[in-house]
C-alpha positions in Angstrom: -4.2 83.3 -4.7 -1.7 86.2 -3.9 -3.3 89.1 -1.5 -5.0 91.9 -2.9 -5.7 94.4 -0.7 -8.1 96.8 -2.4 -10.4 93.9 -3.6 -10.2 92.4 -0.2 -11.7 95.6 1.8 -14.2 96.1 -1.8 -15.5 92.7 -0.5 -15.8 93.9 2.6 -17.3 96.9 2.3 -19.7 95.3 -0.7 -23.3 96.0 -2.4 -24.5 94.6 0.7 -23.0 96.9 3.1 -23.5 99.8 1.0 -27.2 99.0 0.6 -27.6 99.2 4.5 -25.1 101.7 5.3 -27.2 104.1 2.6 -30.5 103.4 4.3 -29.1 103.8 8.4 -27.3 107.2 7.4 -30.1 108.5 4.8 -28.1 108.6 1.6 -28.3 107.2 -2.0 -27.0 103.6 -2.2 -24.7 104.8 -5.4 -23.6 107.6 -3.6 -22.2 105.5 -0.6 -20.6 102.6 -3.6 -18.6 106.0 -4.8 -17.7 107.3 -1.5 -16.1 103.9 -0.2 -14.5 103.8 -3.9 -13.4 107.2 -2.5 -12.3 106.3 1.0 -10.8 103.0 0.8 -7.6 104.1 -1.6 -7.2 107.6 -0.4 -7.0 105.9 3.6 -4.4 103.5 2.3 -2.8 106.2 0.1 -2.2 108.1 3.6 -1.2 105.1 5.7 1.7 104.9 2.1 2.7 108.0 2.7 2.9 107.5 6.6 5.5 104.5 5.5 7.4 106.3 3.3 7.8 109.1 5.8 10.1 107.1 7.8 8.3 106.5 10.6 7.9 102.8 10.9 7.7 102.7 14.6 4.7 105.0 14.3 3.0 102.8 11.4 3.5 99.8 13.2 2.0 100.9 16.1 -1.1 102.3 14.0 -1.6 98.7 12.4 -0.9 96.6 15.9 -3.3 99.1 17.7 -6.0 98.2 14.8 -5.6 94.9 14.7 -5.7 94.9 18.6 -9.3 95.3 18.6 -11.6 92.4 19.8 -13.9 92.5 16.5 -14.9 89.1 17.6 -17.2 89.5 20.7 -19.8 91.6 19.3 -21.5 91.7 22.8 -19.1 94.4 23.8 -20.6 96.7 21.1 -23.4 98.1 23.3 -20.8 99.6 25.4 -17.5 100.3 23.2 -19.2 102.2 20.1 -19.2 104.1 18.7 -16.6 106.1 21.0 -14.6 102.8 20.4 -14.3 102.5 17.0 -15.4 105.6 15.3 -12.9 107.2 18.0 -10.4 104.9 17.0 -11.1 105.6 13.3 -10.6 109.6 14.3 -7.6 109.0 15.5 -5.8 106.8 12.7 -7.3 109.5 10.3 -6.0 112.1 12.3 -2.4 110.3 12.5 -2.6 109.9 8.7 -3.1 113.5 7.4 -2.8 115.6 10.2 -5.1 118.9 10.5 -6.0 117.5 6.6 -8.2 114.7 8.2 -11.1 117.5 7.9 -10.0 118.9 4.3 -10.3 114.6 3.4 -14.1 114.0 4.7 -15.1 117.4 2.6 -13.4 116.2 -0.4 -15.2 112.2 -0.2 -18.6 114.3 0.6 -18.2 117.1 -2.1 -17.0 113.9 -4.7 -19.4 111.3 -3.9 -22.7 114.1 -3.3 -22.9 112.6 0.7 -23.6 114.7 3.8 -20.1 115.1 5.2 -21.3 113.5 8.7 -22.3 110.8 6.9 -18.2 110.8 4.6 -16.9 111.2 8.2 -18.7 108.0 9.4 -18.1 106.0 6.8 -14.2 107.0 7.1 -13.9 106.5 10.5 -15.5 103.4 10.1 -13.3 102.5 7.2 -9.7 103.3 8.3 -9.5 100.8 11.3 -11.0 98.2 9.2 -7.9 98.7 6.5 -5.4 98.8 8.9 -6.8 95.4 10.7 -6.7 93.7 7.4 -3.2 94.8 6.7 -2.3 93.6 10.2 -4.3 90.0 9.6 -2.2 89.3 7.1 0.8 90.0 8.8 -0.2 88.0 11.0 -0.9 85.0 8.3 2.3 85.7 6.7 4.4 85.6 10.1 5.6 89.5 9.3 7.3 91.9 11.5 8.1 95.4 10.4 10.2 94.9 7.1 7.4 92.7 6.0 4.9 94.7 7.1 6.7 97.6 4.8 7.0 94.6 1.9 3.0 94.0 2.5 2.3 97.9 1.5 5.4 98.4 -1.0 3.9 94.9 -3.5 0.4 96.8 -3.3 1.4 100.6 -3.8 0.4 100.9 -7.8 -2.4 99.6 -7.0 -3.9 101.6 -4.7 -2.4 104.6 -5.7 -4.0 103.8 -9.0 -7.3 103.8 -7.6 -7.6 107.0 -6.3 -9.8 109.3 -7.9 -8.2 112.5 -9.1 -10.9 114.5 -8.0 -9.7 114.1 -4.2 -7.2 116.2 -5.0 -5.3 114.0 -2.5 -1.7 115.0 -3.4 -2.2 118.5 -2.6 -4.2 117.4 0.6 -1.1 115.4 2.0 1.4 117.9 0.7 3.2 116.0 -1.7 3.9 117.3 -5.8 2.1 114.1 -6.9 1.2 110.4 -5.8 4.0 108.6 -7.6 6.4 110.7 -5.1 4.9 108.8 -2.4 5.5 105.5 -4.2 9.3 106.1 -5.2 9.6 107.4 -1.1 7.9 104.2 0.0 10.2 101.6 -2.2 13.1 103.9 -1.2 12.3 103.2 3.0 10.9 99.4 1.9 14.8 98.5 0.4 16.7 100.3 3.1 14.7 98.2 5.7 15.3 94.8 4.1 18.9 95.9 5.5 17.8 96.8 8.6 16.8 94.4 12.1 13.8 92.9 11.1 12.3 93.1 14.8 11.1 96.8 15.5 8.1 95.0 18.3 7.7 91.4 16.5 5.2 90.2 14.3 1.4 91.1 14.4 0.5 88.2 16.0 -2.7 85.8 16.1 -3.3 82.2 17.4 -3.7 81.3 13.5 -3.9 82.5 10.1 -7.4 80.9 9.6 -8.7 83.8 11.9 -7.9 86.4 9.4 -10.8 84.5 7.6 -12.9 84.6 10.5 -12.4 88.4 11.2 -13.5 89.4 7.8 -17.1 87.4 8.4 -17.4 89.1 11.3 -16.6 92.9 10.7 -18.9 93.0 7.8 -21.7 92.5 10.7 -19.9 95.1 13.2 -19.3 97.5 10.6 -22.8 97.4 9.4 -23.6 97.7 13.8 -21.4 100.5 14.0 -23.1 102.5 11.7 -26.5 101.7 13.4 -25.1 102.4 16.6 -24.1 106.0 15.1 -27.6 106.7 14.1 -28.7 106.3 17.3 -29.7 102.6 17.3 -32.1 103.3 14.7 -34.7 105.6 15.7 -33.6 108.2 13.8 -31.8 110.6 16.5 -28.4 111.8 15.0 -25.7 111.9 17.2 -22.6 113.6 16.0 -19.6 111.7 15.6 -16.6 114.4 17.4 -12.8 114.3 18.3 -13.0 114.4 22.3 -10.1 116.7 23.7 -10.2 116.1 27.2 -10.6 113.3 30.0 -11.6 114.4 33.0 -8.9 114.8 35.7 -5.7 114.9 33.9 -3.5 117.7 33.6 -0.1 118.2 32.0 3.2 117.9 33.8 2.7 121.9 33.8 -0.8 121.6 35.9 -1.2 121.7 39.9 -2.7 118.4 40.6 -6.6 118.5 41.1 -8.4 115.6 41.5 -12.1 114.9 39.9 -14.9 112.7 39.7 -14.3 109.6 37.3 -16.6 110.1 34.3 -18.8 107.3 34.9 -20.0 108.8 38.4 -20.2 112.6 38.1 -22.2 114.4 40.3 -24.6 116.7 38.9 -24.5 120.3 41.4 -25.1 123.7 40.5 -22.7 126.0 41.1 -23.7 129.5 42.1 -21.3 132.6 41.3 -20.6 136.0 43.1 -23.1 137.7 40.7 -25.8 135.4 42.0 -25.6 133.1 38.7 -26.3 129.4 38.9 -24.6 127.3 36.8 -25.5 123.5 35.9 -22.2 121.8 36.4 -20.6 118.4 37.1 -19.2 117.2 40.8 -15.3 117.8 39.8 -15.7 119.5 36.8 -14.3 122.3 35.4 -16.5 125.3 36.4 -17.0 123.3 39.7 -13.0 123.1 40.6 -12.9 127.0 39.0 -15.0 128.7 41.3 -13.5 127.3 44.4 -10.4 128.1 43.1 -11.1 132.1 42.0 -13.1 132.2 45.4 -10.2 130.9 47.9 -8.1 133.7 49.4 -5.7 131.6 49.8 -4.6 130.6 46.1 -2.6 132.8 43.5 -3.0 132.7 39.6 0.4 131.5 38.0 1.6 129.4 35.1 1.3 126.5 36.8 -2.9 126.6 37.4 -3.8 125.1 35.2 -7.9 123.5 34.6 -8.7 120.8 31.7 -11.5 121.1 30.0 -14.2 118.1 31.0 -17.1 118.7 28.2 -15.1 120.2 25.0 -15.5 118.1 21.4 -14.3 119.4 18.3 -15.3 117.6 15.0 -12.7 115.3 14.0 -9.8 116.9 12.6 -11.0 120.3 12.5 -10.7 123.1 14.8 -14.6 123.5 14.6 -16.7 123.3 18.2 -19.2 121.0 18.4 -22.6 122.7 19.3 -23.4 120.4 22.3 -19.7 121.9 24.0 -21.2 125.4 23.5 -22.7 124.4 26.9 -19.4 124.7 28.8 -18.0 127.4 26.8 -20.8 129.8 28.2 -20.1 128.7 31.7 -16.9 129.3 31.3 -17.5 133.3 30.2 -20.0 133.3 32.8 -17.6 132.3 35.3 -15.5 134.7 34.2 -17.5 137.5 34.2 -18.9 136.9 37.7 -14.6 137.1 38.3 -13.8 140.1 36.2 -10.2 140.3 37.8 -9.6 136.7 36.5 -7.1 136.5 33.5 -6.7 133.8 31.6 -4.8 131.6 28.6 -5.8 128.9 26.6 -3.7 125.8 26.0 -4.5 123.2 23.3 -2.8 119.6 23.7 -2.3 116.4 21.4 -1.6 113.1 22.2 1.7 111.7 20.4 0.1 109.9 17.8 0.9 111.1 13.8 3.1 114.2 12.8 4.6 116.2 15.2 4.2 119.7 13.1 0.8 118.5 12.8 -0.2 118.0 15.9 1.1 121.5 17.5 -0.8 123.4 14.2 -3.8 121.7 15.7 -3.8 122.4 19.0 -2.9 125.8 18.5 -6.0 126.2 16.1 -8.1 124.2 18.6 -6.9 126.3 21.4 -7.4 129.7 19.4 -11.2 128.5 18.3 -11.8 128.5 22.6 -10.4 131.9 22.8 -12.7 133.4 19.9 -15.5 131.2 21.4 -14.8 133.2 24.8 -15.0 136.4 22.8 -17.8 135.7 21.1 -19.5 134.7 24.4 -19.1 138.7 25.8 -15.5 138.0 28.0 -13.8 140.8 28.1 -10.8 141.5 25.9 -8.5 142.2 28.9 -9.1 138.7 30.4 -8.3 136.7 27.6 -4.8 136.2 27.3 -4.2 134.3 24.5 -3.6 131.0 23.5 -0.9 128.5 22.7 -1.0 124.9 20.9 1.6 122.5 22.4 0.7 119.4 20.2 2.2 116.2 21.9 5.0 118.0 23.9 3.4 117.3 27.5 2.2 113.8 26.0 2.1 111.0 28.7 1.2 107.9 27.1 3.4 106.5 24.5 2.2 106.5 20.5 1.8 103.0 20.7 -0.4 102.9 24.0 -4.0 102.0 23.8 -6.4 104.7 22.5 -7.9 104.7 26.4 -4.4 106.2 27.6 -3.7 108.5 24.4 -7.1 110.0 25.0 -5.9 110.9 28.1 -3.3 113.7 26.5 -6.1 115.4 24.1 -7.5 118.4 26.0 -7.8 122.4 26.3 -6.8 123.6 29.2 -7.3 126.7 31.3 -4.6 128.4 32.9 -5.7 130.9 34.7 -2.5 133.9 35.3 -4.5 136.5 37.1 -7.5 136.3 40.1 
């Protein structure tokens, strides 16, 4: 029987999932049928477009990274997810359609009636899942890049003729309609077939018959995932967000100071010059601040620059969580205990997804902190702005584990005046 993509993830995301999915994230069973209806054509629609943008390297490395996941040793669950997975799913949505990635998990809520944490689960649940499949059988079918593009080209009408027009989805990726992104794809797809068929090898696997296997088994981890999301089932709702920053890196533009490792931070309080005590992290931000604004012997430049250790935005939006709030008021309370301090505001990407993109992002990300700042009583004079540089400091390659690209998604503080 020849592949069929769209009924392949439809019987992996079935009644069955959607019966439990509905019940762990409190919606109506229907409602979840028509959001995955939604979801699974409009994510493969983007990853289309992706192809017939030309950037193969950059697809490529989206499906390898996806099918790179260990979906078969569930015991790493407790520990990996949903940061692992959901994060993952943020980023290949983010790659896809850009600053859109938001405008998408609107549109799925608003068409199939869900809450939109509950459209932005179910995505980011969904678009690793696609990609893994596509990589499986690239796998099965001994594919590298040009069959890979072949793969996505002999299922195109198909899934472009499954998206509902009530997405609105052409607008939403910026094209005049979603044939254009057919005719582009076939265009790149014949051009290829002409080109060396060896950009990074096949997506390989010790055998086809695990393809088989790995669809048995995700419909089990994506049904975990969503429990895990819900808070292992006791009801306590833990937003799904797009972390920014990893503690202790800074851009080739930032003085090196070291922190804490994540796993062992420190708890201290920090106390300011106006007698202020703030609860704070060992090595975090407000901790590495303060000594810096108190030491005689340091100058403010454009090369002191502080990452952000605590700062989530929802996934591809420009909107702060509420649990980040935290460190945005010790931030303005650090500053107001240092009313000589001047800052700026840098937002950061890794190099994952469209370049244009990425730097809009940051630069709305960035601009969100230094409204935030505002809003939290800094004064005007001590804000200096702020400036989205998208992937342009970027360490870690597009095609490097999610653990490394993580590494290059922050706001940073550079602090110009003390």
């Amino acid at each position: 029987m020849a592949f069929d993509l769209i009924d392949t993830l439809k019987n992996l995301f079935n009644n069955e999932f959607s019966n439990k999915a509905a019940a762990q994230l409190g919606e109506n069973e229907s409602s979840v049928q028509k959001a995955i209806g939604g979801i699974i054509p409009a994510v493969l629609t983007g990853l289309l477009n992706k192809a017939g943008s030309g950037d193969t390297g950059g697809l490529i490395a989206l499906i390898k990274d996806a099918t790179s996941v260990n979906l078969s040793q569930p015991g790493n669950l407790s520990s990996g997810l949903p940061a692992g997975l959901l994060a993952k799913g943020a980023d290949i949505l983010r790659s896809l359609f850009g600053n859109k990635a938001g405008d998408l998990t609107g549109a799925i809520a608003s068409y199939a009636g869900i809450k939109v944490q509950s459209a932005e689960t179910l995505l980011q649940t969904a678009a690793p899942a696609s990609l893994s499949v596509i990589g499986q059988q690239a796998a099965a079918q001994h594919a590298g890049p040009s069959g890979i593009m072949d793969i996505l080209n002999s299922q195109k009408d198909k899934i472009l003729a499954a998206v509902p027009t009530g997405l609105g989805l052409a607008s939403l990726l910026g094209v005049p309609s979603l044939g254009d992104i057919g005719n582009r794809l076939s265009g790149i797809t014949d051009s290829l077939k002409h080109a060396v068929n060896s950009v990074g090898g096949t997506v390989s696997t010790p055998g086809s018959n695990r393809w088989i296997t790995w669809l048995i088994v995700a419909v089990a981890i994506i049904l975990l995932i969503i429990w895990l999301a819900k808070g292992c089932g006791g009801g306590h709702n833990t937003p799904v967000a797009d972390s920014l920053t990893v503690t202790g890196m800074e851009d080739s533009a930032v003085s090196a100071v070291s922190t804490e490792p994540v796993a062992t931070r420190e708890p201290i309080k920090v106390t300011l010059p106006n007698g202020a005590v703030l609860e704070a992290y060992k090595g975090g931000i407000e901790d590495r601040l303060v000594a810096f604004l108190q030491d005689p012997n340091t100058q403010g430049g454009k090369d002191q620059w502080f990452d952000f250790d605590n700062l989530n935005f929802k996934t591809g939006s420009a909107e702060i969580t509420p649990e980040s709030r935290v460190q945005i008021s010790n931030l303005a309370a650090i500053l107001n205990a240092f009313p000589k301090a001047k800052i700026k505001i840098g937002g950061y990407t890794d190099a994952t997804g469209d370049a244009k993109a990425n730097q809009q992002l940051s630069q709305e990300r960035a601009e969100a902190v230094n409204h935030a700042l505002g809003e939290a009583n800094v004064k005007p004079v001590q804000l200096l702005g702020a400036e989205g540089y998208g992937a342009q400091f970027a360490k870690a390659a597009a095609d490097a584990p999610d653990e490394e690209r993580q590494k290059d998604r922050r706001i940073s503080v550079s602090v110009r005046e003390k």
